[in-house]
C-alpha positions as MATLAB code, in Angstrom:
seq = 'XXXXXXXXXXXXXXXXXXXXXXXXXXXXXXXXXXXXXXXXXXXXXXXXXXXXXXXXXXXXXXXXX';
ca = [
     128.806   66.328  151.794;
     125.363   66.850  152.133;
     123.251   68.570  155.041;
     119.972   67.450  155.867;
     117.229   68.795  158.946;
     114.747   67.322  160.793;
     112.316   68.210  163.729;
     112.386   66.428  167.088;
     109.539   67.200  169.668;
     111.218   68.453  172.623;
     110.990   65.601  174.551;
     112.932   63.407  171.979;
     115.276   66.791  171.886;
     116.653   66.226  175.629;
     116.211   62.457  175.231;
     118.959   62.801  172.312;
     121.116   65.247  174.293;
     120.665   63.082  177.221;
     122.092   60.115  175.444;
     124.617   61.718  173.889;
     125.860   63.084  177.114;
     126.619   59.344  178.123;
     128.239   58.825  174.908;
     130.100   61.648  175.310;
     129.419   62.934  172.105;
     127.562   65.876  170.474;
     124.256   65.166  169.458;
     125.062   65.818  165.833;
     127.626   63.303  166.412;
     125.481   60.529  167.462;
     122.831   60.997  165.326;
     125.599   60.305  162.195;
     127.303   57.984  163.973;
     124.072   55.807  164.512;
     122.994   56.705  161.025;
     126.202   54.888  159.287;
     125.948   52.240  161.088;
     122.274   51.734  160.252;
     122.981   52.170  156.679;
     126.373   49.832  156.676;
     123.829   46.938  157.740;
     123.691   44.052  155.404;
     119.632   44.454  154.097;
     118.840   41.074  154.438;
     119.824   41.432  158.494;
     115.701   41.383  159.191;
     114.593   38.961  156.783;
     116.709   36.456  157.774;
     116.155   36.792  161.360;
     112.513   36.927  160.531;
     113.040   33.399  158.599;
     114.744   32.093  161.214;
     111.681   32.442  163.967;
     108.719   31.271  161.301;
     111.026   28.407  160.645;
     112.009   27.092  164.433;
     108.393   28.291  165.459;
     106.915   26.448  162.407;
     105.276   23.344  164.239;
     103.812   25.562  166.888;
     102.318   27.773  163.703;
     101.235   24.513  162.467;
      99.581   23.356  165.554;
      97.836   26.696  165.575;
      96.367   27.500  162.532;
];
């Protein structure tokens, strides 16, 4: 397993800690936890939702342009 760092102003510091509190988890612990599930997403989650507005907006587009 691999380690990585990053810097967090202090404000988005005690926002994390402050969220994590709720969760009742350690920061370190959310951060992963929200990480895998971001990176367990199917890819094609945006561009279909994306696809799906332009095409059930497309006669408003159309009336626009």
């Amino acid at each position: 397993m691999s380690t990585i760092t990053i810097t967090l102003s202090d404000e988005r510091l005690l926002r994390l800690k402050e969220l994590a509190k709720e969760a009742k988890l350690a920061p370190e612990d959310l951060i992963r936890d929200s990480i895998e599930e971001w990176l367990s997403r199917p890819k094609d989650d945006f561009a279909r939702a994306a696809n799906y507005v332009l095409q059930k907006n497309a006669e408003l587009y159309r009336r626009l342009a």
